[in-house]
N, C-alpha and C positions, 0 to 999 in steps of 0.2 A: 410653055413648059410648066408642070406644075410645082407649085413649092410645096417639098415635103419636110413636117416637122416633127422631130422625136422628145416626146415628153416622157419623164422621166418622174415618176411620182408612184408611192406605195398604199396614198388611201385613194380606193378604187373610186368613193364619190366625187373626189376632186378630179380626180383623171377623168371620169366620165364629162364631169361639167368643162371642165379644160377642154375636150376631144371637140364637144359640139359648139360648143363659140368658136372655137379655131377652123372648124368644117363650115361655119356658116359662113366665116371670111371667103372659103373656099379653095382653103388648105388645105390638102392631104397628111395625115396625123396618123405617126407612128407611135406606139404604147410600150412602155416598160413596164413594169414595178419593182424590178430591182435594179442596182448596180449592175450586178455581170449581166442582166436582159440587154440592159442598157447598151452596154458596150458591145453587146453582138450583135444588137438591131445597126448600130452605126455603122459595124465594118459591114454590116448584109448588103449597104445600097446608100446611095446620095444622097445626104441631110443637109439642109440648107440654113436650118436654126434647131440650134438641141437645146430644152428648157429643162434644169436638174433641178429637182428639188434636194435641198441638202441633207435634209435627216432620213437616212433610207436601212433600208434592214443588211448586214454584209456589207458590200463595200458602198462607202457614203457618197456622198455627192461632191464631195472634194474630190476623191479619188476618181470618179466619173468624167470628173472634169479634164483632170490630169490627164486621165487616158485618151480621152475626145482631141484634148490641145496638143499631143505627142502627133497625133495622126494626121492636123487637120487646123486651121484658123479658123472654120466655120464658127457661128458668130454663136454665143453661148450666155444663155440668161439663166442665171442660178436663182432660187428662191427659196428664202431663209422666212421663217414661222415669226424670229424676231428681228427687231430694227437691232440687232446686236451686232457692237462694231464690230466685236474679232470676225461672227461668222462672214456679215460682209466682206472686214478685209479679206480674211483668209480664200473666202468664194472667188473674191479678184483677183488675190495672185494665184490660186488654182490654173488663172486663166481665163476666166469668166469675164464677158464685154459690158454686163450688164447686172440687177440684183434688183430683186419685188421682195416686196416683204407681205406675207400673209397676212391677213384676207387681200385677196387683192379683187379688182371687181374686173369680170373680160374685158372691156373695153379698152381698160388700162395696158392689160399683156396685149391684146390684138394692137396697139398703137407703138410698143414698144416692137413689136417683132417686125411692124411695117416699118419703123426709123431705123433699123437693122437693115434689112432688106433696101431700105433705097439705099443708104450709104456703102452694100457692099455692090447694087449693080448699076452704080452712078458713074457715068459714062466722063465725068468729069475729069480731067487731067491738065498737069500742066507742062506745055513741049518742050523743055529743055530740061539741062541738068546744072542740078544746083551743090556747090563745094563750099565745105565746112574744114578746112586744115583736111584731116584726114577722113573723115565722113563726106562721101557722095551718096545723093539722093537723086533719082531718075525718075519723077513721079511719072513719068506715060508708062514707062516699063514695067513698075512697080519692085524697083529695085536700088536697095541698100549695101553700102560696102563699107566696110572701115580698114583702113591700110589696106585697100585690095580685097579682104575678104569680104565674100555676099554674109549679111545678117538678115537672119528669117526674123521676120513680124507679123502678128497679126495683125487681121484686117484693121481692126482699130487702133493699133499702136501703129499700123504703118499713116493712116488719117491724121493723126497727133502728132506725128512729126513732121508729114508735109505743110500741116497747117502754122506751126512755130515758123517752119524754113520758108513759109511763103514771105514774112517780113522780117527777117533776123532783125535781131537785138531791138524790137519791138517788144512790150511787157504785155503777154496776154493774162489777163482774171481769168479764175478757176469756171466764172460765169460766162467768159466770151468762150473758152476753152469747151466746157458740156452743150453751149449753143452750136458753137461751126462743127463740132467732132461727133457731138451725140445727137444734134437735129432741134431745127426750132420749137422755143415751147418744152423742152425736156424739162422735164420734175425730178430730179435725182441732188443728190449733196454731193460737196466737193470731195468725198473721199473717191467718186469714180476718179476723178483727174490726179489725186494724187497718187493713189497706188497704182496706175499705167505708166501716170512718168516714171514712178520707180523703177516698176519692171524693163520698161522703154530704156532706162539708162543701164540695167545692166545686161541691155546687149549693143549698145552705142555707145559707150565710155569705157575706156579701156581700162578704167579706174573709176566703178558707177559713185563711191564714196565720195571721189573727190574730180568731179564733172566738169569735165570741157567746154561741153557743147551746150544741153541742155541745161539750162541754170535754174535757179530759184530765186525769184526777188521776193526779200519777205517782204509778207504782207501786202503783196500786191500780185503776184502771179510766179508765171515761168515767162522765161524765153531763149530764144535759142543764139549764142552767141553768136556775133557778126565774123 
């Protein structure tokens, strides 16, 4: 089956050069150049990785995001012009699994969108179920509950927290946390880990301010209590 990707970019140089690195992989590469393009080529047909660039003309790449994440956990690499925290954070809580900052050279996007791609169609699982007080975790099912209720995750928040529960109350580093979760060898900064555990927690604590499950040990990680 072929993977198709929707890039999402308004200078048509870059899109063109983005189009054929990604076609050389041997992707199929859907085009935007605006926000609303964007969002209609998603709902036209099956997207397997949406790359938004952030500063767009009309609706931005935040809001592209939003719309992609309401419909869909397909896996979502934002790309900000600068290493600027707020854009990064803000691209990740949009929703976004991943962040390049411009220039970026294809090799790098083509390697990031393959560490996507195997972690969402990793055959991996583990057969049973595991109980947190009131948090159950079903990882063969791919299924979360808290008091009974199912909680929707993305692909990668649902990864991050099978990966905590695989050893509760084990302290995992922000660096073991981008290794098992984002893929060996990953180049990114610790703000990917911490703004997923945020959003992670405010759909698995019933009280995200003041957490249960998912803890913080400063200055040395997370982990999920026993």
């Amino acid at each position: 089956m072929s993977t198709r990707i929707l890039t999402v970019e308004d200078d048509e140089r870059i899109r063109t050069a983005v189009k054929l690195a990604l076609e050389d992989e041997g992707w199929e590469v859907v085009e935007a150049a605006t926000g609303e393009a964007a969002i209609e080529a998603f709902r036209a047909g099956p997207t397997d990785v949406v790359l938004i660039d952030i500063m767009l003309p009309g609706v931005d790449g935040f809001e592209v995001c939003r719309a992609v994440r309401r419909q869909s956990d397909v896996p979502i690499i934002m790309v900000t012009a600068r290493a600027d925290t707020h854009d990064v954070v803000a691209g990740l809580e949009a929703g976004a699994d991943d962040y390049l900052t411009k220039p970026f050279v294809p090799k790098e996007l083509s390697a990031r969108i393959r560490a996507l791609l195997r972690r969402v169609r990793s055959g991996d699982t583990v057969q049973h179920r595991m109980r947190f007080g009131d948090l159950d975790i079903i990882p063969d099912e791919g299924v979360v509950t808290l008091a009974g209720v199912t909680i929707h995750l993305t692909k990668t928040e649902f990864r991050l927290l099978v990966e905590l529960a695989s050893s509760p109350g084990k302290i995992f580093s922000r660096e073991d946390l981008l290794d098992k979760v984002w893929g060996h060898g990953y180049l990114a900064d610790s703000r990917l880990v911490d703004v997923h555990v945020r959003r992670l927690r405010t759909k698995v604590e019933a009280d995200p301010g003041n957490p249960r499950h998912v803890l913080t040990v400063r200055g040395l990680g997370y982990k999920l209590a026993a």
